[in-house]
Structures are given as structure tokens and as C-alpha cells.
C-alpha positions as CSV (number, residue, x, y, z in Angstrom):
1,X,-2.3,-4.8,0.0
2,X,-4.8,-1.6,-0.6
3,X,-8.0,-2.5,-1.3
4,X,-9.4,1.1,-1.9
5,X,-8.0,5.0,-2.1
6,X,-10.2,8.2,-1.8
7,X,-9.2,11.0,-4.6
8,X,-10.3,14.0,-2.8
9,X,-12.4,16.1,-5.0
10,X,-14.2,19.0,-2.9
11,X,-16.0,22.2,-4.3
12,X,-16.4,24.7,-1.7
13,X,-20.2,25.4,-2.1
14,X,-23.4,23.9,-1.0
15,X,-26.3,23.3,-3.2
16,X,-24.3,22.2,-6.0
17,X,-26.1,18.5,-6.8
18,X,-28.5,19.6,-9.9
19,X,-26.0,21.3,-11.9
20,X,-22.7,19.4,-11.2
21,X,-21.3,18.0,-13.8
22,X,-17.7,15.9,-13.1
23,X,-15.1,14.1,-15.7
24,X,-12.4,12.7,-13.7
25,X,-10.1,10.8,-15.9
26,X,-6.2,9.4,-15.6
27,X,-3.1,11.0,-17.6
28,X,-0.9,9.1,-19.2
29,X,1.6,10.0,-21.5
30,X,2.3,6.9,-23.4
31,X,-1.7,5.7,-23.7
32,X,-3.5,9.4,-24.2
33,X,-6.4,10.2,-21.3
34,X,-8.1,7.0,-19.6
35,X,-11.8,8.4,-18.6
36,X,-12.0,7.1,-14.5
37,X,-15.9,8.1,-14.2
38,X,-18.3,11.1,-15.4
39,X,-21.0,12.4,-13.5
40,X,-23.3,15.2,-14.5
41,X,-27.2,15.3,-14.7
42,X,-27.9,14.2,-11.3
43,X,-26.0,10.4,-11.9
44,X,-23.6,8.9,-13.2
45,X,-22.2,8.6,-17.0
46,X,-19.9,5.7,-17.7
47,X,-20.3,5.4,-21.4
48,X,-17.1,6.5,-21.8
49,X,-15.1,4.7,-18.7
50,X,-12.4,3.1,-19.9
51,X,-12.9,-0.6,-19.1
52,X,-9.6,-1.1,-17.1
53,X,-12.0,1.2,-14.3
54,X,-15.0,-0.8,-14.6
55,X,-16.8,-1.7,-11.3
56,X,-14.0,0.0,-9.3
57,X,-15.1,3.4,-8.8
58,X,-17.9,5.4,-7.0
59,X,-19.1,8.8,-5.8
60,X,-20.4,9.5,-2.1
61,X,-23.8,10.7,-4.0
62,X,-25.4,12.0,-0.7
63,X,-22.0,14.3,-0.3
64,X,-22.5,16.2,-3.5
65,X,-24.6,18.6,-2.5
66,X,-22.2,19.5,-0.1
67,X,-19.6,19.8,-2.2
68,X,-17.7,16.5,-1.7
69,X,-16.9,14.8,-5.1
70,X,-14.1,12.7,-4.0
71,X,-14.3,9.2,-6.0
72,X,-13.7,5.7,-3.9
73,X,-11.3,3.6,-6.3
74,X,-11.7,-0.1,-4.8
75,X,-9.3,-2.8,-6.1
76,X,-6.6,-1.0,-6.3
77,X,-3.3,-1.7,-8.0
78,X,0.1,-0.8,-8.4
79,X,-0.5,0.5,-11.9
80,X,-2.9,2.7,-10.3
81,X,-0.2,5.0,-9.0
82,X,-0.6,7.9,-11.4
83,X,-1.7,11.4,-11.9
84,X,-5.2,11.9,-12.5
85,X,-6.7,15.2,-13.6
86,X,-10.0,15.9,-12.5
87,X,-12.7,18.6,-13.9
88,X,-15.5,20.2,-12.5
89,X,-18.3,22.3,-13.6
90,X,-21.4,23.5,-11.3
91,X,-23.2,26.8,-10.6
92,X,-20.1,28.5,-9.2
93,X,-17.8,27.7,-12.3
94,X,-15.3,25.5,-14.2
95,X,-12.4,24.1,-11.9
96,X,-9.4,21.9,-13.3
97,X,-6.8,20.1,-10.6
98,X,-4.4,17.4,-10.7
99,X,-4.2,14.9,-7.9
100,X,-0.9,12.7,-7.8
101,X,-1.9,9.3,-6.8
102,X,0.7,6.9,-4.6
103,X,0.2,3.2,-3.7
104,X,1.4,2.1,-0.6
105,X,1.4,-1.7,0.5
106,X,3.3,-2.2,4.0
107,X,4.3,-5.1,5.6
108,X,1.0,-6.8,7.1
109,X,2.2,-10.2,8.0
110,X,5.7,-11.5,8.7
111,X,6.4,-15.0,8.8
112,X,9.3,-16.9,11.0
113,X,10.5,-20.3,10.1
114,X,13.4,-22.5,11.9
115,X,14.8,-24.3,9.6
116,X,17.9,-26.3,11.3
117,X,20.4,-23.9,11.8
118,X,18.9,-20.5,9.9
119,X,15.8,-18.9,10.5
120,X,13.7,-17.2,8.3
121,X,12.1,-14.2,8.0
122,X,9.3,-13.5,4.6
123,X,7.2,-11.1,3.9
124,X,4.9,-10.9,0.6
125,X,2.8,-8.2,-1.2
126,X,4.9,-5.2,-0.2
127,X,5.0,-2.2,-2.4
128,X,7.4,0.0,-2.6
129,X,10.3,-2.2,-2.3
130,X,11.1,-2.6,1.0
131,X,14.5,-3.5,3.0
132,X,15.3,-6.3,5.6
133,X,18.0,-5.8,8.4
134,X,19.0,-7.7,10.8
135,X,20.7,-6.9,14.5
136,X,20.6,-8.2,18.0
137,X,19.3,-7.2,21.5
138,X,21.8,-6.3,23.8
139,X,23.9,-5.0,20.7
140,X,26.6,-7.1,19.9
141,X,30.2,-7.1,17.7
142,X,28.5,-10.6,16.4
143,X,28.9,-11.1,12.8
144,X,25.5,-11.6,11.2
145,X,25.6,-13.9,8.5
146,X,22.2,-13.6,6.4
147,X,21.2,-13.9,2.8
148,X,18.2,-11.5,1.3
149,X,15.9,-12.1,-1.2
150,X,13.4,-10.0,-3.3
151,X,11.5,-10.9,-6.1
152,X,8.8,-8.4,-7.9
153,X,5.1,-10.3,-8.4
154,X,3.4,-9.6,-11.7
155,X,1.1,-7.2,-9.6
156,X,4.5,-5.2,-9.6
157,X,4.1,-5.7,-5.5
158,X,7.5,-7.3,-3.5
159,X,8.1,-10.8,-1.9
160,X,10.9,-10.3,0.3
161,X,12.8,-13.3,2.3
162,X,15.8,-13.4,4.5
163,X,17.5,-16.4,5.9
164,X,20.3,-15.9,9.1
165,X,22.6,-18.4,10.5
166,X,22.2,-18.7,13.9
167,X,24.9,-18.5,16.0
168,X,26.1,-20.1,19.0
169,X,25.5,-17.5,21.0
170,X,22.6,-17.0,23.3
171,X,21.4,-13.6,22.1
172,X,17.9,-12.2,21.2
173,X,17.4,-11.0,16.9
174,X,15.9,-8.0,16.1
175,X,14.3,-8.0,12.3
176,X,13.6,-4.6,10.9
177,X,11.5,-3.9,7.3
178,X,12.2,-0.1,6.4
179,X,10.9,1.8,3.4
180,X,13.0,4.4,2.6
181,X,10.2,6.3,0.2
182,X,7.4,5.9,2.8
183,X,9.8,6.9,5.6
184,X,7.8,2.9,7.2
185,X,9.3,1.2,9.3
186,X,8.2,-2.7,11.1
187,X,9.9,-4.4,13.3
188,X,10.0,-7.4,16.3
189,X,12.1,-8.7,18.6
190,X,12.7,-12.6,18.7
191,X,13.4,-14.2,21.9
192,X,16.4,-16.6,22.1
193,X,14.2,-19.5,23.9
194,X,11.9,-19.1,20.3
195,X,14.6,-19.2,17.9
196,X,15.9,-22.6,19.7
197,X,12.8,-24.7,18.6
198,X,13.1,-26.9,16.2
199,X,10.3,-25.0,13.8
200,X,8.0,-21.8,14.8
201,X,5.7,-19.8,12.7
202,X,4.7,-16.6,13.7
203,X,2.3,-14.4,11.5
204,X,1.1,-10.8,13.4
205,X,-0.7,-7.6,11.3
206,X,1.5,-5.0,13.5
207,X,4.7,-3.6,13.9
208,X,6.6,-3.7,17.4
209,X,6.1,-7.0,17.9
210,X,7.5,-9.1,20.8
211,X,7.9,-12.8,19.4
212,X,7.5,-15.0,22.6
213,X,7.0,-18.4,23.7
């Protein structure tokens, strides 16, 4: 999962800090505007933050005079993904912009279970949805019979779980997470010696992965 996005906010200027004065709040059509954080007279001016923001956003203050305003958003959520306008006003003028903000979670950990006859493959806190495929190494006419599994978490993120029967031939699996809107793509090759245990659980935090005994 995210745990913090950069908006980029830059005024092309130097020796701005003194008379910079920032609004950067969120658009939403349903709710009206949601103030993110104001800045102006040298620090910053949440009175008006909306409370959904609180403790989750900050400027790089030592930046501003250079003309970097971007805001740090920490905790960051699905529900986040939005467009957020942002306004500016220093000694060179009044700017407007609109920044479109996406949330990406990609697979981080992958776990393998033996279960009997199946194995296993889950992965949680994905976002966007993702999709599982399975295939084998050498490529095969073999029949894959799997079952898939996702189900949305309250945080709107994806727990995804796919079970394959194995077969009785002695042939390597290939798993494979795409996402077809972040154009991701995660993947590992299990072994044949591995997938004959009885149980194995392998977590990793990278794609291209080579599970081995």
C-alpha cells in the first residue's frame, strides 16, 4: 500500500517565501470543495482544513523560496484518488492548476500455500484490481484447472486468491499478476521439486521471482 504521494506544485521564481500565499484544496462534485492545506504569511493556515486531511499533509518549507510548493500527503487512501485544484499567489501573480491524483497499490507480497493436491497463490492490498494467470515452463497443451478469487476490502483495496490443481505432470508453474490500467506486471516461476512438498510459504517484495528449494 502507499503510504505518501507528492502533488507537485512549483512556481518558477525564486525569492517568493514572504509573499506566498497557497490554498490547495480537493474537487468534488458530489461534497462541494474539501480545503487540503493553506499557506500564506510565512506558515501554515489550517483553520479551514477539512478534518478528513488532518495530520496528513505538509509543505517542504525550506523549498519555498525556491519555488517548490508541492504538498507531501501521508496516509494515503483509495478515496484519495481525485482531482485537486491548487492556487497560488506570490510576487509574480495569481496561478490556478488542476492536478489529477491516481493511487496505485501493486503487488508487494505473494504468498504460496500447498494444500494437498492445489496450491495457492494470494495476494492482499492491491489497488487497481488486478488479474491472476496461470501457465507453465516449458509451455505446455496442459489443461490448467484453477479457481480465482477477488474480494474488494472496505479501504476499496483488492484481496486476490487463486487455487490450481496440480497435475500429474512434472512441469514448472508460472503465476503472473497484470494490471491492465497501470500497464504492472509481477510474476515467479515455481519449481516442480517446491510445489511437491507437502506445504511451502513463500512471501518476496519483488517481481521476477524464482521460487526454489
Amino acid at each position: 500500500s502507499c503510504v505518501y504521494l507528492l502533488l507537485p506544485i512549483v512556481n518558477k521564481g525564486t525569492n517568493i517565501t514572504q509573499q506566498l500565499n497557497l490554498t490547495l484544496f480537493l474537487i468534488q462534485e458530489t461534497e462541494g470543495n474539501l480545503y487540503v492545506h493553506s499557506f500564506y504569511r510565512n506558515q501554515d493556515q489550517l483553520g479551514l482544513q477539512d478534518q478528513y486531511f488532518r495530520n496528513r499533509t505538509s509543505l517542504f518549507k525550506d523549498q519555498i523560496s525556491r519555488g517548490n510548493a508541492s504538498l507531501q500527503l501521508t496516509g494515503v487512501e483509495v478515496q484519495d484518488q481525485d482531482r485537486y485544484r491548487c492556487y497560488t499567489n506570490t510576487i509574480r501573480g495569481e496561478e490556478s492548476s488542476f492536478i489529477n491524483l491516481k493511487v496505485d497499490a501493486p503487488v508487494s507480497k505473494v504468498k504460496i500455500l500447498r494444500v494437498e493436491n492445489r496450491i495457492i497463490c494470494s495476494s492482499e492490498g492491491i489497488y487497481p484490481e488486478p488479474d491472476l494467470t496461470w501457465s507453465t515452463r516449458p509451455p505446455s497443451n496442459l489443461t490448467l484447472q484453477n479457481q480465482t478469487s477477488i474480494q474488494q476490502t472496505e479501504q476499496q483495496l483488492y484481496n486476490i486468491s487463486s487455487s490450481l490443481i496440480l497435475s500429474d505432470s512434472e512441469t514448472d508453474l508460472i503465476y503472473i499478476f497484470r494490471n491492465e490500467e497501470t500497464h504492472s506486471v509481477s510474476s515467479a516461476l515455481i519449481l516442480f521439486q517446491l510445489v511437491c512438498r507437502e506445504m511451502e510459504i513463500v512471501s518476496f517484495e519483488d517481481s521476477g521471482h524464482t521460487l526454489q528449494s
